[in-house]
KEKE-3310 file (N, C-alpha, C; in steps of 0.2 Angstrom, whole numbers, plus 5000, padded with zeros to 4 digits):
npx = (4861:4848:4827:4823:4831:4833:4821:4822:4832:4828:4816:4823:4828:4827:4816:4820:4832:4825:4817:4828:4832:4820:4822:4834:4830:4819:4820:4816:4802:4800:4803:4792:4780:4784:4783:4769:4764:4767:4760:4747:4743:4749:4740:4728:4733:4730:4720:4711:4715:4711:4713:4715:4710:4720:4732:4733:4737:4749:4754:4754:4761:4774:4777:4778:4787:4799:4799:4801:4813:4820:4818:4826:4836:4837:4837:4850:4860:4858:4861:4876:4879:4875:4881:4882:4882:4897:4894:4889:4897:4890:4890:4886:4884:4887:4903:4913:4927:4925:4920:4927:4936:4929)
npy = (4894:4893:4894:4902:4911:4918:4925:4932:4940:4945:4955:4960:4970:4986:4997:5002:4994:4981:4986:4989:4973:4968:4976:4971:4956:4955:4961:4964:4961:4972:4985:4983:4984:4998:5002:4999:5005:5019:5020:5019:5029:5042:5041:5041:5057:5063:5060:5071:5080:5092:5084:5076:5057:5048:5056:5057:5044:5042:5052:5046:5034:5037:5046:5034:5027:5033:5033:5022:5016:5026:5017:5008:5011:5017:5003:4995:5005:5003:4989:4991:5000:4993:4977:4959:4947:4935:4923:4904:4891:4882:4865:4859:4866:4873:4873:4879:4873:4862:4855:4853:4843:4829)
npz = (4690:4700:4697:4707:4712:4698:4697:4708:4707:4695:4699:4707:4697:4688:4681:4668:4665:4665:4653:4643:4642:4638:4625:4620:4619:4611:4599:4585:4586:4595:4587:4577:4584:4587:4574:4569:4580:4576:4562:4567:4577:4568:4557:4563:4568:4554:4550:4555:4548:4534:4522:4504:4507:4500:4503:4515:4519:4513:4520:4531:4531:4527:4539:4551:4545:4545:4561:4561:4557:4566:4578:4574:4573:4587:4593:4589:4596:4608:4608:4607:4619:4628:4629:4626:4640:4639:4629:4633:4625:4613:4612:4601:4591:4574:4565:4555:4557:4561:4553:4541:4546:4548)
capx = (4856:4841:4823:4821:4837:4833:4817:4823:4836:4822:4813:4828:4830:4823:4812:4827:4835:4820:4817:4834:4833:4816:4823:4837:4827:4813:4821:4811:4794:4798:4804:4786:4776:4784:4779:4761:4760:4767:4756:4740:4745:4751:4732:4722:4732:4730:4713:4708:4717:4708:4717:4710:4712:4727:4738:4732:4739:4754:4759:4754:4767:4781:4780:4780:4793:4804:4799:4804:4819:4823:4818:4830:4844:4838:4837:4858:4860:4856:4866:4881:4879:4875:4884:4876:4889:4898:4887:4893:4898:4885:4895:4880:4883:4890:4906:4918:4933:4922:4916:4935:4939:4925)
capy = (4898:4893:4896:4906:4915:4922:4925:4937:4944:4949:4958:4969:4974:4994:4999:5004:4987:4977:4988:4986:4967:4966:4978:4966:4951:4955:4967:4963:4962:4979:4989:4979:4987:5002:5004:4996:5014:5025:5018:5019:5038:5045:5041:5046:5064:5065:5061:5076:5085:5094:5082:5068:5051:5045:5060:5054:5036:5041:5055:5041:5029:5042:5046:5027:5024:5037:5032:5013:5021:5031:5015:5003:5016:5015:4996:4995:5009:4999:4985:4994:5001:4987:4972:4955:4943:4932:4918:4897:4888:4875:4860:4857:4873:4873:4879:4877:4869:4856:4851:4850:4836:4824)
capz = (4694:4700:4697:4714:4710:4693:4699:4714:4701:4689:4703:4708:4692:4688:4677:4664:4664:4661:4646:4639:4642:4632:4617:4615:4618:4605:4595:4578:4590:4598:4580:4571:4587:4585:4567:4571:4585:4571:4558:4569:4576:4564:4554:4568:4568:4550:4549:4557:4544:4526:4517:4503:4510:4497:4505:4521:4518:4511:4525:4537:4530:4529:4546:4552:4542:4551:4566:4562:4556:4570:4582:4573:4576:4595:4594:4587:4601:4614:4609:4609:4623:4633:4625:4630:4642:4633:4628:4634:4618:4611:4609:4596:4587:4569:4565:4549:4556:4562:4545:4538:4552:4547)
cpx = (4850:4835:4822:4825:4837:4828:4819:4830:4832:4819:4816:4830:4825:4819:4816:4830:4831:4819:4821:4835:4827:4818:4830:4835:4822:4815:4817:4803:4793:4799:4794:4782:4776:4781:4773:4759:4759:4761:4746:4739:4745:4741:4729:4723:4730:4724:4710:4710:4712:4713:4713:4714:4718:4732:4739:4738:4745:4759:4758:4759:4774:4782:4781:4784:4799:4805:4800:4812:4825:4824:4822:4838:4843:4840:4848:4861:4863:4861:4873:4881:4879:4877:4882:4883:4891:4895:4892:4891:4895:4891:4888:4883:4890:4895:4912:4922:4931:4920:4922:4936:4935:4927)
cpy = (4895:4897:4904:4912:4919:4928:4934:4942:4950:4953:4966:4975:4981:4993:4998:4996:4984:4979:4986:4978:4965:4967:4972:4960:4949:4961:4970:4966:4973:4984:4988:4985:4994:5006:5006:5002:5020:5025:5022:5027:5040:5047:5045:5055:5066:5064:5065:5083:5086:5090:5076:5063:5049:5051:5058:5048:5038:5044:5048:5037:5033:5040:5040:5024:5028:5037:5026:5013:5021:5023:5009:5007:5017:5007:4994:4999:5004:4990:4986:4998:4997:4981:4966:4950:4942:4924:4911:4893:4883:4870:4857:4861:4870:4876:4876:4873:4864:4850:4849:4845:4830:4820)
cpz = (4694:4700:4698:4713:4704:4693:4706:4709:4697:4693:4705:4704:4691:4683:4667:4663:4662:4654:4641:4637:4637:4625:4616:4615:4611:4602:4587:4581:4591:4592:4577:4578:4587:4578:4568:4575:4578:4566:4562:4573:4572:4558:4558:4567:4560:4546:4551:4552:4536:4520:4511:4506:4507:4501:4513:4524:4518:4517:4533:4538:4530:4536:4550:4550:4546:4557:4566:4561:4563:4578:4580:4575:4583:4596:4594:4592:4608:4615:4609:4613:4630:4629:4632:4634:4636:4635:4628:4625:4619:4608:4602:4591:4582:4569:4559:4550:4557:4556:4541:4542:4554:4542)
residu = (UNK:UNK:UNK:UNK:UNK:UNK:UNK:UNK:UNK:UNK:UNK:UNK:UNK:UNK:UNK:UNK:UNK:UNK:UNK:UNK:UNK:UNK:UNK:UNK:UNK:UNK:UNK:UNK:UNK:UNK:UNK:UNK:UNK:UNK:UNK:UNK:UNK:UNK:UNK:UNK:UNK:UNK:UNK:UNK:UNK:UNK:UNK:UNK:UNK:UNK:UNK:UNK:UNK:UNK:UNK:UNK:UNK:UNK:UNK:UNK:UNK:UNK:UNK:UNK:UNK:UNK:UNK:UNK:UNK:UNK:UNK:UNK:UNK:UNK:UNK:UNK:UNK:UNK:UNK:UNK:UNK:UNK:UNK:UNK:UNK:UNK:UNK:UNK:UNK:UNK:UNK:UNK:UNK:UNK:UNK:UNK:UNK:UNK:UNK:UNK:UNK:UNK)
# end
């Protein structure tokens, strides 16, 4: 496929399929940014709370954890649900019997 072709492919695509093709492309990026929201929300509503700052920190971290949590369990989701072609064999790529027959 060329350029042009993948190009007018991408474009086609909905809103919903681009998404799924980032989360399985950057799976680790989008989990890490996830956290990174949790983390930085979760502060802000808990800094308007009567609480000391140590209890702050700590409910801030909880909840970012269950929301990394929760987004590693969409991440897995999404790959079994959409399962990726099947991928062309690297004739470079390593593989056991090959190393027996040297």
């Amino acid at each position: 496929m060329n350029p042009m072709e993948a190009q007018k492919e991408e474009i086609s695509k909905g809103a919903f399929d681009t998404v799924i093709d980032a989360v399985k492309e950057y799976k680790l990026r989008s989990v890490g940014c996830v956290w990174a929201f949790g983390i930085g929300a979760s502060m802000l509503y808990n800094w308007t709370r009567p609480l000391p700052p140590s209890v702050k920190v700590i409910h801030a971290r909880l909840y970012a954890q269950a929301l990394t949590l929760s987004a590693l369990v969409a991440s897995a989701g999404v790959e079994m649900a959409f399962p990726n072609e099947v991928p062309e064999e690297d004739p470079n790529a390593y593989t056991p019997s090959a190393r027996r027959h040297q």
